[in-house]
Backbone bond lengths (Angstrom), bond angles and torsions (degrees), N, CA, C in turn:
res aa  C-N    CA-C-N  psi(-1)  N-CA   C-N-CA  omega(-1)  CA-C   N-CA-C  phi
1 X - - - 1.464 - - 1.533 110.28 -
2 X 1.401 114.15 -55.03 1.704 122.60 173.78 1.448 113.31 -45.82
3 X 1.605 120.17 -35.68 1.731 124.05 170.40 1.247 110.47 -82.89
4 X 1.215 127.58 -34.12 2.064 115.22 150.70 1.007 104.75 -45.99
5 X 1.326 140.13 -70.97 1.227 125.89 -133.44 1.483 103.92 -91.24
6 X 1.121 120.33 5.59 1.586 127.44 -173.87 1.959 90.10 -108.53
7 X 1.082 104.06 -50.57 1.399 105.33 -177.78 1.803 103.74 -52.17
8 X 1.211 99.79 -57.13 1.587 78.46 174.89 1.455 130.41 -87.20
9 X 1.321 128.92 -0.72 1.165 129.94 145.52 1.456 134.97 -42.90
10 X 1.613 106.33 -53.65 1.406 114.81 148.60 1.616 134.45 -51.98
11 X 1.505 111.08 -33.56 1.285 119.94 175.78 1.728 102.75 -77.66
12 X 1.205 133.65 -78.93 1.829 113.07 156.55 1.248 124.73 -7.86
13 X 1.362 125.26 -68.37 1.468 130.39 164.81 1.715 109.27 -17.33
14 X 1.510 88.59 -64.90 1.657 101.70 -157.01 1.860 108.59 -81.70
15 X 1.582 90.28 -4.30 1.438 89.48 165.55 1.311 137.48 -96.64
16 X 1.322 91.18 -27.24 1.531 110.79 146.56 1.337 146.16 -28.97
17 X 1.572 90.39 -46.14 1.679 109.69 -157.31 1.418 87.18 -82.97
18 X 1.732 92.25 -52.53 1.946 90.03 177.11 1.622 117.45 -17.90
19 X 1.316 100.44 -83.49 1.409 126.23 -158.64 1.614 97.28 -42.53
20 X 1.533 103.08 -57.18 1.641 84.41 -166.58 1.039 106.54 -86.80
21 X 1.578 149.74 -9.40 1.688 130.73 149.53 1.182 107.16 -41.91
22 X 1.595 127.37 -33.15 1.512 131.72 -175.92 1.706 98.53 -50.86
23 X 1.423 92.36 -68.63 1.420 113.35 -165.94 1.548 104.58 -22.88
24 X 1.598 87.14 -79.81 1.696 114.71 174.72 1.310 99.51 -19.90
25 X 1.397 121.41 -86.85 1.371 112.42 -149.75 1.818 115.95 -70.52
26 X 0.897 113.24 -27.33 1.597 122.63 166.64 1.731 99.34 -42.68
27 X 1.607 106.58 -51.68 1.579 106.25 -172.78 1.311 123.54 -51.32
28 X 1.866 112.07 -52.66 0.613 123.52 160.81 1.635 143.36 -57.14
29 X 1.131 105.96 -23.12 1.429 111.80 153.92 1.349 134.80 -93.12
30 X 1.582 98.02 5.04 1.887 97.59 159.56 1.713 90.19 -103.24
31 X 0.743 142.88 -77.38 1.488 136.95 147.76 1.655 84.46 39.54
32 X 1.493 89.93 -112.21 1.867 114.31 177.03 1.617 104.25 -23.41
33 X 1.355 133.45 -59.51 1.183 133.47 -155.93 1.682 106.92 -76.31
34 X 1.240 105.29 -20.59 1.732 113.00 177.84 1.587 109.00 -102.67
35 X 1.470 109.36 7.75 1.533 103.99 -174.32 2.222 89.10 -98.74
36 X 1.632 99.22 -27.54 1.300 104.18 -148.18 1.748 88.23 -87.86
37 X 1.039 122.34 -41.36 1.617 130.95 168.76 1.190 109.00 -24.31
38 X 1.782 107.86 -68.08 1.134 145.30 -175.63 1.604 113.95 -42.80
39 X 1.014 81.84 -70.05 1.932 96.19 167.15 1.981 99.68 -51.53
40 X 0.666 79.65 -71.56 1.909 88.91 -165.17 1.683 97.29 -45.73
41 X 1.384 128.54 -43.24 1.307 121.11 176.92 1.849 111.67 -60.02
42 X 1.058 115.50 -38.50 1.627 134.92 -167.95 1.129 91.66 -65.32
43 X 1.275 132.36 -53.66 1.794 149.25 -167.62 1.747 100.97 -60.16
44 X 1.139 115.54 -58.22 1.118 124.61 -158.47 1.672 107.67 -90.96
45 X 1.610 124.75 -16.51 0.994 118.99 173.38 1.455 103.43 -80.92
46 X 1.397 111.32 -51.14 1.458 131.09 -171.57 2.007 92.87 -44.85
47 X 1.405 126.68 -19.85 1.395 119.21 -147.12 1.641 102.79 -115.29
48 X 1.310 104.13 0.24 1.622 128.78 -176.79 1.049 112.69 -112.68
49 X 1.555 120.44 -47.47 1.244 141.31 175.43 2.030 106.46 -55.38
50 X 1.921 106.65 -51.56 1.403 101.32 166.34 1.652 122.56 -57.79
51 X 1.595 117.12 -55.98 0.985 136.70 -146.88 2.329 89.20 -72.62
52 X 1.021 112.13 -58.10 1.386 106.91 171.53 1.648 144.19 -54.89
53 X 1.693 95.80 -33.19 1.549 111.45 163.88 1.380 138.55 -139.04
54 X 1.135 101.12 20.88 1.812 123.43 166.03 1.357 110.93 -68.84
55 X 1.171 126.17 141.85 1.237 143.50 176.46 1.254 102.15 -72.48
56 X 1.553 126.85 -57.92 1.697 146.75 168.70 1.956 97.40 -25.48
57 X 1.341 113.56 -51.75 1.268 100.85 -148.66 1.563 93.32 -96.18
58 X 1.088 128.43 -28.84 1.465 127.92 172.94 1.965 104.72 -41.98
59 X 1.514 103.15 -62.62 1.134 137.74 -173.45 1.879 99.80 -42.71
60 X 1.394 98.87 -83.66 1.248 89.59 170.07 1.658 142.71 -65.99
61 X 1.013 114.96 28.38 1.327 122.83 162.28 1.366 127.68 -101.31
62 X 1.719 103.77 -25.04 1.250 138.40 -160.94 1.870 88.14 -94.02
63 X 0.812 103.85 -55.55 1.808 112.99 174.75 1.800 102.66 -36.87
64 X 1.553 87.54 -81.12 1.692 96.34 -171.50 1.266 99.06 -58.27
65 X 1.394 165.42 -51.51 1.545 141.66 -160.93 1.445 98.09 -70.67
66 X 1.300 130.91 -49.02 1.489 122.34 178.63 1.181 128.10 -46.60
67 X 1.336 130.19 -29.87 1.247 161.92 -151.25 1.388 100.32 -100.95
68 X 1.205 100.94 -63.77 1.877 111.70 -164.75 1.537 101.21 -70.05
69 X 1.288 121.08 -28.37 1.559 146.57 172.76 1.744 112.93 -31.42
70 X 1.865 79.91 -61.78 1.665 102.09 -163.13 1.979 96.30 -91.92
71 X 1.132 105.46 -3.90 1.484 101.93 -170.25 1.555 86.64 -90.65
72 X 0.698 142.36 -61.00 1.750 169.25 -119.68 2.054 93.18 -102.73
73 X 0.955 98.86 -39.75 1.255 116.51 178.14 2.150 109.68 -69.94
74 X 1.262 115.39 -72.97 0.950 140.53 151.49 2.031 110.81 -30.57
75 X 0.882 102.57 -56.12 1.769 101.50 172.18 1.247 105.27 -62.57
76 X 1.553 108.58 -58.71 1.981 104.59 -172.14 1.500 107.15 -62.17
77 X 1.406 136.19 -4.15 1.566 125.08 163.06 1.236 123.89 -83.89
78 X 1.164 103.66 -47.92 2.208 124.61 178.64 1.423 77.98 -54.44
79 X 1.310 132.90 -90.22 1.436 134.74 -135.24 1.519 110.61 -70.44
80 X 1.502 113.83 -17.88 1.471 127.09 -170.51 1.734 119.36 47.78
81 X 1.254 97.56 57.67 1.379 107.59 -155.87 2.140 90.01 -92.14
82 X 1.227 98.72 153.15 1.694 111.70 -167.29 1.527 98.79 -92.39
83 X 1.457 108.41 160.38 1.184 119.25 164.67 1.948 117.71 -57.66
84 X 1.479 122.09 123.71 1.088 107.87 179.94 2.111 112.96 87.65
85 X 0.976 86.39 -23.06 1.822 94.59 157.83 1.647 148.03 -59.90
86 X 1.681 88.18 -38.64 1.484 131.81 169.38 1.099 137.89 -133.71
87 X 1.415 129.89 -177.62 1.722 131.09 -174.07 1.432 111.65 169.25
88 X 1.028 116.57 -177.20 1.697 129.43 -161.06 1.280 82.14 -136.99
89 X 1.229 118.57 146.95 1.274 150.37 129.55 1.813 138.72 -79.78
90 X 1.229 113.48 112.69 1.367 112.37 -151.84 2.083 98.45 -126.04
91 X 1.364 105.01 137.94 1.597 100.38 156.15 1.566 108.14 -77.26
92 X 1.557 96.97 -176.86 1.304 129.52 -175.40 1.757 104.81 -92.78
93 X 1.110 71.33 -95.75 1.835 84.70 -154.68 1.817 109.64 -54.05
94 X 1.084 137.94 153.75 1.588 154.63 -146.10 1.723 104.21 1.95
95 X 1.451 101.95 31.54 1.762 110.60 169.18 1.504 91.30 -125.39
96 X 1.113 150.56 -92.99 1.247 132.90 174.41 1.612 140.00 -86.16
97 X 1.303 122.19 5.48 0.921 135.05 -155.54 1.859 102.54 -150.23
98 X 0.896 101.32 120.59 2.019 101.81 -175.26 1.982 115.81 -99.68
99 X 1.009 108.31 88.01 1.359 130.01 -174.76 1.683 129.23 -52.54
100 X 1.822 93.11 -24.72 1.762 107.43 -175.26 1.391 117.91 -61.54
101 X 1.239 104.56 -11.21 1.661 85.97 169.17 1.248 113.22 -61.55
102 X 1.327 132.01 -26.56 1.505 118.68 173.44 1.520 117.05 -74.90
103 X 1.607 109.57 -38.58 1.275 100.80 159.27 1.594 135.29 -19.86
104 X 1.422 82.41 -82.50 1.419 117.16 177.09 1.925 116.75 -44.08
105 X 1.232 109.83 -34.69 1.149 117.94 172.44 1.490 114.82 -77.82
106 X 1.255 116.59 -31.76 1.862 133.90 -166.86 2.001 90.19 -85.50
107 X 0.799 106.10 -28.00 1.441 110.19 -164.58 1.622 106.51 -95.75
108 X 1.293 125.35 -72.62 1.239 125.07 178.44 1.238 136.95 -91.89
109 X 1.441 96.89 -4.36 1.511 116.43 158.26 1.411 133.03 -109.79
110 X 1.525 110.05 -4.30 1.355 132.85 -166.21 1.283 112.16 43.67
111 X 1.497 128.67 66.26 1.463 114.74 -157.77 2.069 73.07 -124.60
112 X 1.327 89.61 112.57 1.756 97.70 173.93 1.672 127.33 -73.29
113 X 1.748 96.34 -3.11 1.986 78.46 179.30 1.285 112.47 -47.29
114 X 1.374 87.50 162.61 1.824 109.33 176.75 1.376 104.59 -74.99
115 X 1.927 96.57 148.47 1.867 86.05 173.32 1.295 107.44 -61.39
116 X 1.424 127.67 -93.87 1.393 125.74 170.44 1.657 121.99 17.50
117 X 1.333 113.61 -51.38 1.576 127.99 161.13 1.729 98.59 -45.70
118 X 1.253 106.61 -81.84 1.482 120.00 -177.46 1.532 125.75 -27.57
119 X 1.526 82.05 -58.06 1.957 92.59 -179.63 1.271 125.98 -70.28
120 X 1.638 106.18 -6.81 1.306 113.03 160.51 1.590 139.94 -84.45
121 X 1.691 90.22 -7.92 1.323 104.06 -178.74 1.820 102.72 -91.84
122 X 0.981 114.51 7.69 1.527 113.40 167.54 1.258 118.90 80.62
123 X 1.487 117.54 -4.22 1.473 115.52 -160.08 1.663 128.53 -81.77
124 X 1.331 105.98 -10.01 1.563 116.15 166.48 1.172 127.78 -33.54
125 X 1.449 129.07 129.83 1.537 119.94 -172.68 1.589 96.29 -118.05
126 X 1.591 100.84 175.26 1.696 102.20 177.64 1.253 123.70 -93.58
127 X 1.205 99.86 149.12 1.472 103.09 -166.99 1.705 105.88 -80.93
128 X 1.463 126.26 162.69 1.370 137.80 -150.12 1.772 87.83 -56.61
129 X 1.369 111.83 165.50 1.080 139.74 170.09 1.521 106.07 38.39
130 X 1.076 123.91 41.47 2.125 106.77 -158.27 1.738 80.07 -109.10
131 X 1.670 113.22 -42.01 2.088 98.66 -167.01 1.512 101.60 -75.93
132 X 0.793 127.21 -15.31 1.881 114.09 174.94 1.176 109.12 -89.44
133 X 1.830 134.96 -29.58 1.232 112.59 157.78 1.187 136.78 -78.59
134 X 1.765 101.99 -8.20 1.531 91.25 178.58 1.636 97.76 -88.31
135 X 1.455 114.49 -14.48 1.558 91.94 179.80 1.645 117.84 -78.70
136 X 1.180 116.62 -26.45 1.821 132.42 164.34 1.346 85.30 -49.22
137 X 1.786 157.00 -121.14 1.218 148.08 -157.34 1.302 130.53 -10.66
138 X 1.354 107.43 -45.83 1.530 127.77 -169.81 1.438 113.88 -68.31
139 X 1.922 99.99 -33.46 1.199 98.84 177.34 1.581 120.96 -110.83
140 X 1.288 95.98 11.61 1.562 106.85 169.32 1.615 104.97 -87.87
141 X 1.226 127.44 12.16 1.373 136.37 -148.12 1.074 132.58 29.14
142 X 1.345 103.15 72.66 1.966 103.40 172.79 1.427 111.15 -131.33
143 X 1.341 108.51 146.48 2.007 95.02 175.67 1.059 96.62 -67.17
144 X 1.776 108.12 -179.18 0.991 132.65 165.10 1.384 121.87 -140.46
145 X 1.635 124.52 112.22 1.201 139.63 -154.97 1.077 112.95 -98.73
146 X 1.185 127.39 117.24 1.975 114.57 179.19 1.535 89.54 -97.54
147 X 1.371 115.85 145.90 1.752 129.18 159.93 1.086 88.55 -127.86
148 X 1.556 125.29 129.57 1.479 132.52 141.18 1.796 104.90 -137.16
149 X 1.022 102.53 161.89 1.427 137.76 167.61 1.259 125.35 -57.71
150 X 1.626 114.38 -8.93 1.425 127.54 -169.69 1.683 84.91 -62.15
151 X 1.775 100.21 169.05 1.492 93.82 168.14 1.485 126.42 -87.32
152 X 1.231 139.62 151.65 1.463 126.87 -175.62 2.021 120.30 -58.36
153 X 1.310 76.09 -19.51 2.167 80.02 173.93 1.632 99.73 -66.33
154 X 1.366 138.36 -14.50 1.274 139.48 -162.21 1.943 98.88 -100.47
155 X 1.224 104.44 -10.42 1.238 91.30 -151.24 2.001 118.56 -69.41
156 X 1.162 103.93 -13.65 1.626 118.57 179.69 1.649 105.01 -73.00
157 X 1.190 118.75 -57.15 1.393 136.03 160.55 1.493 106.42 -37.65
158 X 1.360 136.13 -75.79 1.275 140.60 178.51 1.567 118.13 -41.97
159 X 1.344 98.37 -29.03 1.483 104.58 161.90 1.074 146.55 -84.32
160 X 1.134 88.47 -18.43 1.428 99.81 164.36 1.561 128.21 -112.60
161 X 1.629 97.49 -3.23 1.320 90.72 141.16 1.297 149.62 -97.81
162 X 1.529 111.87 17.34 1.515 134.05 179.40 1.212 115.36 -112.71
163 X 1.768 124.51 16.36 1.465 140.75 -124.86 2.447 73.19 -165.00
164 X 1.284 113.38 -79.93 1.031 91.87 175.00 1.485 120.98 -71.29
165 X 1.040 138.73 3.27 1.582 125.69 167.67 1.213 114.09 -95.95
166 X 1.580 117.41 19.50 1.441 114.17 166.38 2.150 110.94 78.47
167 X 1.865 84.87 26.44 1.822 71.56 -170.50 1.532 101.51 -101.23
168 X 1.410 143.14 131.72 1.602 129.77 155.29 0.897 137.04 -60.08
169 X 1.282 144.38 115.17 1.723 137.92 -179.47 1.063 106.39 -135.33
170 X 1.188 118.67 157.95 1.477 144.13 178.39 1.547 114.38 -69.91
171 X 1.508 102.47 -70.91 1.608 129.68 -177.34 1.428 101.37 -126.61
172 X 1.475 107.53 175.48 1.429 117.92 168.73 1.323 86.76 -162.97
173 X 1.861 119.57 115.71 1.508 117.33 164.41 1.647 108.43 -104.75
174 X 1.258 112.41 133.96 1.610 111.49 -161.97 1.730 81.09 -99.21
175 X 1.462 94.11 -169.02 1.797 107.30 171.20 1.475 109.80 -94.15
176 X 1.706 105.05 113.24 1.348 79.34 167.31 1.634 137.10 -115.81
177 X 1.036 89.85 49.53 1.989 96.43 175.75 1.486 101.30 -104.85
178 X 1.709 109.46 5.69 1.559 126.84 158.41 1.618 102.10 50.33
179 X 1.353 119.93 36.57 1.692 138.36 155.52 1.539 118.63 -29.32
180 X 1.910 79.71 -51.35 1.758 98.61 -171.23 1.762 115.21 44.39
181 X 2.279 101.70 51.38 1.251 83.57 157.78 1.597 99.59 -154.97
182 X 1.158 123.78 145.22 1.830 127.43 -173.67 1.445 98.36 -41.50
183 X 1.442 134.69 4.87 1.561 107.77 178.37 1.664 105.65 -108.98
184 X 1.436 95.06 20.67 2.027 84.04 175.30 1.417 110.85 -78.96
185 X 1.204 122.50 129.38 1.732 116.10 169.70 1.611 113.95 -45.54
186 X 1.203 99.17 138.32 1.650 106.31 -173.30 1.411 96.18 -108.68
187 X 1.429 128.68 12.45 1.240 129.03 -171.06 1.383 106.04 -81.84
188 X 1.009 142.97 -69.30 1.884 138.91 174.40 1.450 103.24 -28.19
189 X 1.249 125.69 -36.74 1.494 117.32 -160.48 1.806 99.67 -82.07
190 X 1.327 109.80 -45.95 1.152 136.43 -166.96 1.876 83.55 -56.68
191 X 1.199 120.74 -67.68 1.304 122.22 -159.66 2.023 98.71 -71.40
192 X 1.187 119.04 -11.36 1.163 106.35 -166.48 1.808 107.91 -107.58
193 X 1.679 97.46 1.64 1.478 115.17 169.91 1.866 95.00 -77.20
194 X 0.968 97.83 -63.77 1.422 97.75 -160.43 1.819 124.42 -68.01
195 X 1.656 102.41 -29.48 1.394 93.17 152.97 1.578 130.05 -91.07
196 X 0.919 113.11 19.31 2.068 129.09 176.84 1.670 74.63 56.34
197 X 1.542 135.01 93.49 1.063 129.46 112.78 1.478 112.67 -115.54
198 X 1.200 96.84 -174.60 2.132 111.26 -176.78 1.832 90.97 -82.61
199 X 1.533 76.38 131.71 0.932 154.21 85.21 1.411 123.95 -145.92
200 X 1.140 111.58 -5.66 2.123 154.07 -144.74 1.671 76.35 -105.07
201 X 1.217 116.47 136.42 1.329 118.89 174.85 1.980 109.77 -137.69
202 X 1.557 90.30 34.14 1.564 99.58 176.83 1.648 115.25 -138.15
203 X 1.263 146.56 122.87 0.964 124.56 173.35 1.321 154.73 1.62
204 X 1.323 141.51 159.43 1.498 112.08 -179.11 1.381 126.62 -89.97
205 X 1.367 121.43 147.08 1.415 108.23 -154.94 1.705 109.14 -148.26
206 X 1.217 111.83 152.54 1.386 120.52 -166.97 1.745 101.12 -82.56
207 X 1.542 115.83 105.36 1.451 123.23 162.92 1.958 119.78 -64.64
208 X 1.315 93.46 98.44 1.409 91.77 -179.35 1.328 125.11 -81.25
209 X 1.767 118.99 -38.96 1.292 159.61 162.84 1.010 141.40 -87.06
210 X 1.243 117.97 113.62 1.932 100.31 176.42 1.908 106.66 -121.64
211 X 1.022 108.78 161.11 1.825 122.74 170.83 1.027 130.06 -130.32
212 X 0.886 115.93 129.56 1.955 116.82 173.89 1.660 117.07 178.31
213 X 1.215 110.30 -170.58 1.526 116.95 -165.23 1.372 113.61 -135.93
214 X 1.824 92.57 5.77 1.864 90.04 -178.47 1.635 82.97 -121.76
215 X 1.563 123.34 -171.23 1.879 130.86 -155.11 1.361 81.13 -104.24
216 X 1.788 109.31 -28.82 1.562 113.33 -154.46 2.228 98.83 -93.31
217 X 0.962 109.48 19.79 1.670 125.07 -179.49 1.168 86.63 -85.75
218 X 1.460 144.49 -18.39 1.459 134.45 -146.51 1.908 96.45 -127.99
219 X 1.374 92.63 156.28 1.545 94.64 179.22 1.243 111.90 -84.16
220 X 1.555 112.35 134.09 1.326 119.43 174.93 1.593 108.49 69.10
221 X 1.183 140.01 -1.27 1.580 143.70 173.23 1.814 98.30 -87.37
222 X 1.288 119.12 105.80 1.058 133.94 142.03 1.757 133.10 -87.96
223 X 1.409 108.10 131.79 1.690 106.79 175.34 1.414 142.43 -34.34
224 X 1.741 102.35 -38.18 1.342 111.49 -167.15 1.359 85.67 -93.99
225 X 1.157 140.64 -37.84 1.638 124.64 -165.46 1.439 103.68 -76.67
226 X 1.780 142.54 -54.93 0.643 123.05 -137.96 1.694 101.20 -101.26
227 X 1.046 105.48 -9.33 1.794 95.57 153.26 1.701 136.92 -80.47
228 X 1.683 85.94 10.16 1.694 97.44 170.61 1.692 103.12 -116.26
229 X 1.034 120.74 12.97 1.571 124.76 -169.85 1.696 90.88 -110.88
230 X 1.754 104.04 150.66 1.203 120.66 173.29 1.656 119.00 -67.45
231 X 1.189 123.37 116.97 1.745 131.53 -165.33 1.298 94.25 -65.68
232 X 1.363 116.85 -41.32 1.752 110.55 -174.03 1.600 127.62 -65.27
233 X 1.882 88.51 -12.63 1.478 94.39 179.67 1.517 140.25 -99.94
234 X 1.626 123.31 -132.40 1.418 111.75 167.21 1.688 115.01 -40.85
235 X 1.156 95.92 -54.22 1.538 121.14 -157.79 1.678 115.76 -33.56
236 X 1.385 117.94 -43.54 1.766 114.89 -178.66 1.649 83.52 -131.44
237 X 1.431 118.24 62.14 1.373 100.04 171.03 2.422 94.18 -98.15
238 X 1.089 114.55 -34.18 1.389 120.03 167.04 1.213 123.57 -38.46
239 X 1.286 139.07 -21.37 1.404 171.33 55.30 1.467 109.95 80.22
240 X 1.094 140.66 56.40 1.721 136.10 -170.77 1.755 105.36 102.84
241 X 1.348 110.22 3.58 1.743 110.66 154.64 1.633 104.21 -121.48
242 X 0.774 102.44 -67.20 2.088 100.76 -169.82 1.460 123.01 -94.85
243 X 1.464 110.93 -29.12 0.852 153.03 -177.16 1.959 131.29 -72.32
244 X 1.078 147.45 64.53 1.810 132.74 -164.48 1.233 121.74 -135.20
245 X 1.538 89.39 103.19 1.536 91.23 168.81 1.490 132.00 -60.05
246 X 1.388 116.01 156.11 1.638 126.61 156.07 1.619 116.90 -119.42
247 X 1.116 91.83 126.56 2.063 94.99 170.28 1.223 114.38 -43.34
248 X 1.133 109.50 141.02 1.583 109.81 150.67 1.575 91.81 173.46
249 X 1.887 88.98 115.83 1.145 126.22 -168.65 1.332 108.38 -112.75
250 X 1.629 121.11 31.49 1.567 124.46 156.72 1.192 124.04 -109.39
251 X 1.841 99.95 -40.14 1.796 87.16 165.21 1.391 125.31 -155.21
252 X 0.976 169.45 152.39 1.753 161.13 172.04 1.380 103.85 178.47
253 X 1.424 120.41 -175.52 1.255 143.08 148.28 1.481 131.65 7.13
254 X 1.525 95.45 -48.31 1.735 107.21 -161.15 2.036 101.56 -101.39
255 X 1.668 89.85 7.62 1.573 86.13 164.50 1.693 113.60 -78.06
256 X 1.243 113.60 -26.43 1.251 128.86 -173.38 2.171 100.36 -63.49
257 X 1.036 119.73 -23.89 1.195 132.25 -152.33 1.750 102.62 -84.34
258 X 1.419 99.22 147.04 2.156 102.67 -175.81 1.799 89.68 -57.00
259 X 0.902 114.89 154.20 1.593 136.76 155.53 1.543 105.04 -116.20
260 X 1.635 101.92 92.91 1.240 129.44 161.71 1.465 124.04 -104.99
C-alpha cells in the first residue's frame, strides 16, 4: 500500500512538473511571439511614418521624375521618335498614386478595413512630382500606360481616381485574374503594350521607360534572381536610362527576401 501511494505521489509530482514546463514554455513563446509582432509593428510603422512625412521621400520622388523627364526628353531627340510612336510604362500604387492613408489609418488608428475596401473608395492622392511629369511626356508625345496589379473589378474606380488627381493616361490595364497581389507577372501586358495587342487597346508602340516601386515593375526583373546577380553588372545597368525606381519601404517583393 505505502509503494502505491508513493507511486502515485511521484506520478502527480511528475504531472505537475509537466503542466507547468507546459505552462512555461507556451509563455514563453507568446512572450517571443509578442516580442516578434512587436518588432514587426515598430518596422512597419517606423516605414509609413518615413515614407508619409520625410522630407527624404518627398525629395526623392521629385528627383527621379525630373531626371527621368530630361532623360526621356533627350531619347525622344537622338532617336527622333514621332508623336504617338512611343510611351512609358508606369505602376500604380506608391509609383503614381500614394495609398498610406490606409496605412496610416490601419496603423495608428487600428482601423482594419481591407485595402481592396479602400482602393475602392477612390481616395489615393499623387505622389510628389508624378502630374508635371506625366504632363512633360504627354506633351512630348508619348502615351502613357499604367500596369498595376490592382484587381480588374477596381478598374472604373482607378480611373477615376487618376482622372480626379489631375493625372493623363492613355490606358490603364489592371490584373485580371483579379489576384490583387504585386506577384502577378506584368510581363504579357508589358509585351502586349508594345505589340498593340489586347489587352493594350492602343497601337503598337516603342517602350522607352518604365516606373515602379517593386524590381518586378520592370520587364523580365524578378526578386529572387536579381538579388543573387552582381549589382556592378548587366543586371541594374537600365537603371537611370529606361529604367526608375520609387521607394517604398512598406511593402513588395523584397519582403519575401533573407534578412541578413
Amino acid at each position: 500500500m505505502l509503494k502505491k501511494i508513493m507511486l502515485g505521489t511521484v506520478l502527480v509530482i511528475n504531472l505537475i512538473s509537466i503542466s507547468v514546463n507546459a505552462e512555461t514554455l507556451n509563455s514563453q513563446q507568446n512572450i517571443a511571439s509578442a516580442q516578434a509582432s512587436s518588432k514587426a509593428y515598430a518596422a512597419d510603422y517606423s516605414a509609413v511614418h518615413w515614407y508619409r512625412d520625410s522630407a527624404e521621400s518627398e525629395a526623392i520622388y521629385r528627383e527621379v521624375y525630373s531626371l527621368a523627364a530630361q532623360v526621356i526628353k533627350q531619347q525622344v531627340t537622338a532617336q527622333n521618335l514621332k508623336p504617338q510612336q512611343w510611351g512609358i510604362v508606369l505602376d500604380i500604387d506608391e509609383t503614381a498614386l500614394n495609398n498610406t492613408k490606409w496605412d496610416y489609418e490601419r496603423d495608428a488608428q487600428n482601423n482594419q478595413e481591407n485595402w481592396n475596401t479602400f482602393a475602392a473608395t477612390g481616395q489615393s492622392l499623387p505622389t510628389p512630382g508624378i502630374k508635371a511629369f506625366i504632363k512633360a511626356i504627354h506633351q512630348l508625345g508619348g502615351y502613357i500606360n499604367f500596369v498595376s496589379n490592382r484587381s480588374a473589378y477596381l478598374q472604373t474606380v482607378t480611373e477615376k481616381n487618376l482622372k480626379e488627381q489631375g493625372m493623363y493616361f492613355d490606358q490603364v490595364l489592371l490584373d485580371a485574374s483579379n489576384k490583387g497581389t504585386a506577384l502577378v507577372d506584368k510581363n504579357p501586358r508589358f509585351n502586349a503594350i508594345i505589340n498593340g495587342q489586347a489587352p493594350s487597346k492602343l497601337p503598337a508602340q516603342k517602350i522607352i521607360a518604365w516606373f515602379g516601386d517593386n524590381i518586378q515593375d520592370f520587364p523580365k526583373l524578378y526578386q529572387k534572381q536579381m538579388v543573387k546577380l552582381d549589382p556592378n553588372g548587366k543586371a541594374y545597368q537600365n537603371f537611370g536610362t529606361h529604367f526608375f525606381v520609387l521607394p517604398n519601404p512598406i511593402y513588395g517583393s523584397w519582403q519575401a527576401n533573407t534578412f541578413k
